[in-house]
C-alpha positions as CSV (number, residue, x, y, z in Angstrom):
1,X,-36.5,-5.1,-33.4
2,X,-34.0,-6.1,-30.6
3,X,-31.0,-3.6,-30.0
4,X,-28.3,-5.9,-31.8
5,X,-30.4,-5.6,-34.8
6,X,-30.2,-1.7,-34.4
7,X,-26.6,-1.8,-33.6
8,X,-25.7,-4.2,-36.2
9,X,-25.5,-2.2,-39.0
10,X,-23.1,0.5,-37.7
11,X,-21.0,-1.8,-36.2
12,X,-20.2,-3.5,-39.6
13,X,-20.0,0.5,-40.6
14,X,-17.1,1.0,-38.0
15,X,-16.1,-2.2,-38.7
16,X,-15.8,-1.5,-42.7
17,X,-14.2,2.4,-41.4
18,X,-11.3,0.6,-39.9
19,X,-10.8,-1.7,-42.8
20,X,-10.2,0.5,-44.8
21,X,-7.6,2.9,-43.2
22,X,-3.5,2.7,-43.4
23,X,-1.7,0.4,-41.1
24,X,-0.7,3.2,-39.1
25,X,-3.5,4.6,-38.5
26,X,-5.3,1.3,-37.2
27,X,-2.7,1.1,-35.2
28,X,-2.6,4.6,-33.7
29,X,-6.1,4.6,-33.7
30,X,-9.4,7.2,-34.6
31,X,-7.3,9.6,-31.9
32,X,-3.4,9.6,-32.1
33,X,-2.9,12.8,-30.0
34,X,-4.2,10.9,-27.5
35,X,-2.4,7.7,-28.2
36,X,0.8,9.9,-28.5
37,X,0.1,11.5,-25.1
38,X,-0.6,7.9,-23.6
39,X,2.5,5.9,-25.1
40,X,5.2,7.4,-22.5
41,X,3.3,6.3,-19.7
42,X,2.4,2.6,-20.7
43,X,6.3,2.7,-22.0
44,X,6.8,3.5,-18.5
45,X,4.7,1.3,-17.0
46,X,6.0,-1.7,-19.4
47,X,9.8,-0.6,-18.3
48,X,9.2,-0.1,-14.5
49,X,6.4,-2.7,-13.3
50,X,5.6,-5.1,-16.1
51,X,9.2,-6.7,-17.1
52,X,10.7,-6.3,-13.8
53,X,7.4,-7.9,-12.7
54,X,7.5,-11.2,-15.7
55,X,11.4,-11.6,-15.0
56,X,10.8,-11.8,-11.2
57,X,8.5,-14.7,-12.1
58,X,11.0,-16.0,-14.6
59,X,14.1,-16.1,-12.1
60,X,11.9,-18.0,-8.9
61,X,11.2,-20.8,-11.4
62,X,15.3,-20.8,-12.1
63,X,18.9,-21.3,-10.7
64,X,19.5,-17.3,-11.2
65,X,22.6,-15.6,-9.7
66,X,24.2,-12.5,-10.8
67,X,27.2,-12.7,-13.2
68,X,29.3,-10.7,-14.9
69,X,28.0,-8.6,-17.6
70,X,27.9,-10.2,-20.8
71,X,28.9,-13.9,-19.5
72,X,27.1,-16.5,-20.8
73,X,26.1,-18.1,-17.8
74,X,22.8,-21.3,-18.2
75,X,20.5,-21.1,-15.5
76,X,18.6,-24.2,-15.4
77,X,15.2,-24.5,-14.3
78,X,14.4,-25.8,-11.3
79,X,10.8,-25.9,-10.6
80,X,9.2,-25.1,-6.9
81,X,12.8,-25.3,-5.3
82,X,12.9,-21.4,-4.8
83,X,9.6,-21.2,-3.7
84,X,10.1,-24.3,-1.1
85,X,12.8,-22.6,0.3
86,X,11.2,-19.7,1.0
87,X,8.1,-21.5,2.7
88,X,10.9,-23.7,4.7
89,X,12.5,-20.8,5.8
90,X,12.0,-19.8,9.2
91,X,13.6,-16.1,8.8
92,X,10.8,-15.8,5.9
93,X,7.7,-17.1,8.3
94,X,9.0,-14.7,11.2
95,X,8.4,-11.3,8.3
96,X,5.1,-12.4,7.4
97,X,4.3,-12.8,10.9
98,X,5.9,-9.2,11.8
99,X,3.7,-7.9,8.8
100,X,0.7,-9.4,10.0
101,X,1.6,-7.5,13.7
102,X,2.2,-4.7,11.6
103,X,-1.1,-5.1,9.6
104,X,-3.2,-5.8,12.7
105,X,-2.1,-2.2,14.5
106,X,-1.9,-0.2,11.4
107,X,-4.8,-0.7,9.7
108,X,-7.6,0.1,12.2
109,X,-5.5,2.6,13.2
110,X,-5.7,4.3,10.2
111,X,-8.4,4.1,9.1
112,X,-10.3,5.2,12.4
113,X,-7.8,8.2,13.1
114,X,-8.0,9.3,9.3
115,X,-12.2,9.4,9.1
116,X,-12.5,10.7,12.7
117,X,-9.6,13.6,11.6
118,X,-11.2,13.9,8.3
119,X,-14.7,14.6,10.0
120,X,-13.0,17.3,12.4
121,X,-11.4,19.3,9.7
122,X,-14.7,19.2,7.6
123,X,-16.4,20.7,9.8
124,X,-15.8,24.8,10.2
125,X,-13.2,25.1,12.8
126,X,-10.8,28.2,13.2
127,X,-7.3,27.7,11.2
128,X,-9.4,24.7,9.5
129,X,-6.9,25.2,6.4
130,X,-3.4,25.0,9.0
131,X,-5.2,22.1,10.4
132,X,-5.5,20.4,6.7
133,X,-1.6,21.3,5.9
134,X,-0.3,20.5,8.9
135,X,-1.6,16.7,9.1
136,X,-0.1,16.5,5.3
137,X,3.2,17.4,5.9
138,X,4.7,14.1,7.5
139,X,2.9,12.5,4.7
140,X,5.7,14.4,1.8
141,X,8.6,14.4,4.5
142,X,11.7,12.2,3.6
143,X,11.3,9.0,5.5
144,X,14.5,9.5,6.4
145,X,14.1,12.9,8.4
146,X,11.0,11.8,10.3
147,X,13.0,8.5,11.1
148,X,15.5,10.5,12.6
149,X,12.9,12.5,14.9
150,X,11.5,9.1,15.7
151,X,14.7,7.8,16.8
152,X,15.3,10.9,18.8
153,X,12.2,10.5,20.0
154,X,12.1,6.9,21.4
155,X,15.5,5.2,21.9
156,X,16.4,4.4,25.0
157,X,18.0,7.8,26.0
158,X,15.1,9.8,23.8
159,X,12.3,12.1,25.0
160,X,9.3,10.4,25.2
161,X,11.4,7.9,28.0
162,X,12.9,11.0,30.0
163,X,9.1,11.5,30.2
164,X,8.3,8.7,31.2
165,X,10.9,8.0,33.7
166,X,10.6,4.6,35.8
167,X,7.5,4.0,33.1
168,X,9.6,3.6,30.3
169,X,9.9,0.4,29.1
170,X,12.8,-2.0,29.7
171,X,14.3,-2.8,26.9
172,X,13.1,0.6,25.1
173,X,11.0,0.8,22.3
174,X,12.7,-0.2,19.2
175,X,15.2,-2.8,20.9
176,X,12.1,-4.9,22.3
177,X,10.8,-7.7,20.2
178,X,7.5,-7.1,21.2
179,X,7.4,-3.3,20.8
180,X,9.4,-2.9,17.6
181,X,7.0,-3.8,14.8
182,X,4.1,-2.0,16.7
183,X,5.9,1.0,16.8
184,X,6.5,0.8,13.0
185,X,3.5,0.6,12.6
186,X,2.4,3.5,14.6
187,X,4.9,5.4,13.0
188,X,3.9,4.4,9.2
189,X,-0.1,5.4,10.3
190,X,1.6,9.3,11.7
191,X,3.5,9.6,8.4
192,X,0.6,8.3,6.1
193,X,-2.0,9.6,7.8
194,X,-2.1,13.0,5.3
195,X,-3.0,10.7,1.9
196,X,-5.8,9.1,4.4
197,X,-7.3,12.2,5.7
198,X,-7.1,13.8,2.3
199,X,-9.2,10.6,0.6
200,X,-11.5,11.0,3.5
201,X,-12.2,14.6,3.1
202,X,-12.5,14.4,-0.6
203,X,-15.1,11.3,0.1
204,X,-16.9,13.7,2.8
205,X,-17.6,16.4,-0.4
206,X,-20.0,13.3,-1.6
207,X,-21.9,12.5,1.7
208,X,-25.5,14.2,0.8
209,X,-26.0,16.8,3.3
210,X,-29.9,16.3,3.3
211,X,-28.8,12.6,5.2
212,X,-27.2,14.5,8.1
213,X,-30.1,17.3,7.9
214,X,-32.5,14.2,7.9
215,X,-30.6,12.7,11.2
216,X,-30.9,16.0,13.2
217,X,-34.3,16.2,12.5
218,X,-34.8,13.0,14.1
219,X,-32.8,13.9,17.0
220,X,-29.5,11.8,16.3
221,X,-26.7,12.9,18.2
222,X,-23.4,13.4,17.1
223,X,-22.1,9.9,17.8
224,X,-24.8,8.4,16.6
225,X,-25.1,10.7,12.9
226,X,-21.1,9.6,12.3
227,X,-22.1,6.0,12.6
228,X,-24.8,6.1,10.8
229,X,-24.4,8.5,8.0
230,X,-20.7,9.1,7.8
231,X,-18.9,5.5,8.0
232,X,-21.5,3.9,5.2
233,X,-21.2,7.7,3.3
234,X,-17.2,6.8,2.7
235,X,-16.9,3.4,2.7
236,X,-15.6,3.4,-1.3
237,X,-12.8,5.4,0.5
238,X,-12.2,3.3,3.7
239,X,-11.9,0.6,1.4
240,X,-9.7,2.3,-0.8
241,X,-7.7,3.5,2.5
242,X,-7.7,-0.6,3.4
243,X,-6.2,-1.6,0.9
244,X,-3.0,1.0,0.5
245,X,-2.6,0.8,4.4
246,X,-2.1,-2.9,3.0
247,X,0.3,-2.3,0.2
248,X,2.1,0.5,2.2
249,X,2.8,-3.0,4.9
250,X,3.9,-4.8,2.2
251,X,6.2,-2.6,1.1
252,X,8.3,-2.0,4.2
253,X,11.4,-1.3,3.8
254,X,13.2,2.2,5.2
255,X,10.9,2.2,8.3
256,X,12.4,-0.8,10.0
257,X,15.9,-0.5,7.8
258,X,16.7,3.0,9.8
259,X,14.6,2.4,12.5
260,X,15.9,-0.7,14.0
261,X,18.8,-1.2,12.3
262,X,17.8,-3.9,9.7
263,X,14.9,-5.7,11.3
264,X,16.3,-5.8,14.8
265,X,16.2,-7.1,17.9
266,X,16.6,-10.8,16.1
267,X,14.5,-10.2,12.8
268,X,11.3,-9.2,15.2
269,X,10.8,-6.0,12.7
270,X,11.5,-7.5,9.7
271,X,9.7,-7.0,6.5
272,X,10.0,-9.7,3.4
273,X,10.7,-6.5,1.8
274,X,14.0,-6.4,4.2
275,X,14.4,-10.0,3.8
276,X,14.2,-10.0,-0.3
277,X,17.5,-7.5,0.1
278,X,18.9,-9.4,2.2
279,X,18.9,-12.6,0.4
280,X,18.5,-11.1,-3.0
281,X,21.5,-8.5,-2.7
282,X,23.4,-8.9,0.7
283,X,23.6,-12.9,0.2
284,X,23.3,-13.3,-3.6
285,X,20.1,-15.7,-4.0
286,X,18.2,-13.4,-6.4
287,X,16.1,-16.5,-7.5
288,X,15.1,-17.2,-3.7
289,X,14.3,-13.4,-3.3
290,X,12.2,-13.1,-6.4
291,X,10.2,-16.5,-5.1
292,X,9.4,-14.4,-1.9
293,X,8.4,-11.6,-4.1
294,X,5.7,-13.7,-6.2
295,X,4.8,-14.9,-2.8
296,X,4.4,-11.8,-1.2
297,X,2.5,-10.3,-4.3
298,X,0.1,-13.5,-4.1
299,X,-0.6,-12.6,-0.5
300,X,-1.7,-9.0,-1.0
301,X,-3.6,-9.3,-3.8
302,X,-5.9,-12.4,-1.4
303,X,-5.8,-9.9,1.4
304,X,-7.0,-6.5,-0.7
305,X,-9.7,-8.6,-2.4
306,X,-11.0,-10.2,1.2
307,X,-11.0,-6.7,2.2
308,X,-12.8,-5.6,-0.8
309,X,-15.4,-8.3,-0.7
310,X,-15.5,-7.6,3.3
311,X,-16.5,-4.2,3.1
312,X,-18.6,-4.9,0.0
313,X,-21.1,-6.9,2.3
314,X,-21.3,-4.8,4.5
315,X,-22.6,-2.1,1.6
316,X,-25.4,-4.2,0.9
């Protein structure tokens, strides 16, 4: 007798159970404490993320402008216009290619500082636990107070150039087109780096300890046991670390807001976060800014599921 058979009947049982109960309760379901415990969050979810998300989509497929409230104002639809000029916009092309600078620094970066931090304080090492609090704290810092010791830091009069005296570089850091976005991104790995060490030291707890046993045994050093046991041991995290480090980019906003004063020197750090404001709210094309946004969600989602399926294969 084949499992459906077996199954069938108390399906139609559950199926008969649920027949025959109240509205309300079918609609609560067999649990409504935990129904009534869920609801707030999916209300917030639906209010926060899922209609700001479906009227995004609705306003780049319309002539949308902010009015009045209450005014009766049509806004016709108008198709791909939005979207084509977003693509035909050179300010537009110049943030994706800052975020792909930005992508291309901060992600190894990451990822490599996080595991090989995350290995360090795993291991027993004196003040392990300062170690472990002190890497978190950037990570729940306002952005804005560790902008301002960046800023102290590295403009042209700061620090780290009275340190490096003839050897700083001319223009300084965050007024140079080509240093700009790679310092963002340097500073975005330093301030997230507590959420990636943390993921990677929780990941660590599930690396078998008989595998590094097994590799000391047969006489695999300590380079060649963290390539071979720990980086396949967390790659569910690395991927997991991949693809926030990616969301984090997308999101940039504050970081090259306060740091270079709106995307300066010549939009070279701006995001199409940054840009979204600035056409959505500083210019008043909401329609064009939400057509960037749909774009811009498009373009993470392809990224985080080539760098799922990228680090998938090399699982297998």
């Amino acid at each position: 007798m084949s499992k459906a058979t077996v199954a069938d009947p108390r399906s139609r049982a559950g199926s008969r159970l649920r027949g025959s109960l109240p509205p309300l309760a079918r609609l609560v379901g067999r649990q409504p404490i935990g129904t009534a415990f869920v609801t707030p969050y999916v209300a917030f979810l639906v209010a926060v993320f899922a209609y700001p998300l479906v009227f995004a989509v609705w306003m780049s497929f319309h002539d949308y402008f902010f009015t009045a409230p209450g005014a009766g104002v049509p806004h016709p639809f108008v198709g791909l216009d939005n979207y084509a000029t977003v693509l035909g916009d050179d300010q537009v092309r110049q943030a994706f290619l800052n975020i792909a600078v930005f992508l291309v620094v901060n992600v190894p970066l990451t990822v490599v500082l996080s595991l090989v931090l995350a290995t360090a304080l795993n291991a027993k090492i004196p003040f392990r636990s300062f170690f472990r609090a002190a890497y978190y704290v950037p990570y729940v810092t306002a952005s804005v107070a560790a902008v301002g010791v960046w800023l102290w830091l590295f403009s042209d009069g700061g620090l780290v150039n009275s340190l490096l005296g003839p050897l700083a570089p001319d223009p300084s850091w965050l007024v140079s087109s080509t240093l700009a976005m790679p310092l963002i991104a340097v500073f975005v790995a330093w301030k997230q780096m507590g959420l990636s060490v943390l993921l990677y030291l929780a990941a660590l707890q599930n690396v078998p300890r008989e595998l590094y046993e097994t590799a000391s045994v047969d006489g695999a050093g300590r380079l060649r046991t963290f390539w071979s046991v720990t980086v396949p041991g967390v790659r569910p995290a690395t991927m997991l670390v991949v693809i926030l480090a990616t969301i984090v980019g997308a999101n940039l906003f504050t970081e090259p807001y306060l740091l270079t004063g709106g995307g300066g020197p010549d939009g070279a750090s701006a995001s199409p976060v940054l840009v979204m404001y600035q056409k959505g709210i500083e210019q008043g094309d909401p329609d064009v800014a939400s057509a960037l946004g749909v774009v811009l969600v498009v373009c993470v989602l392809a990224i985080s599921l080539l760098s799922k399926r990228f680090l998938e294969r090399g699982d297998r």
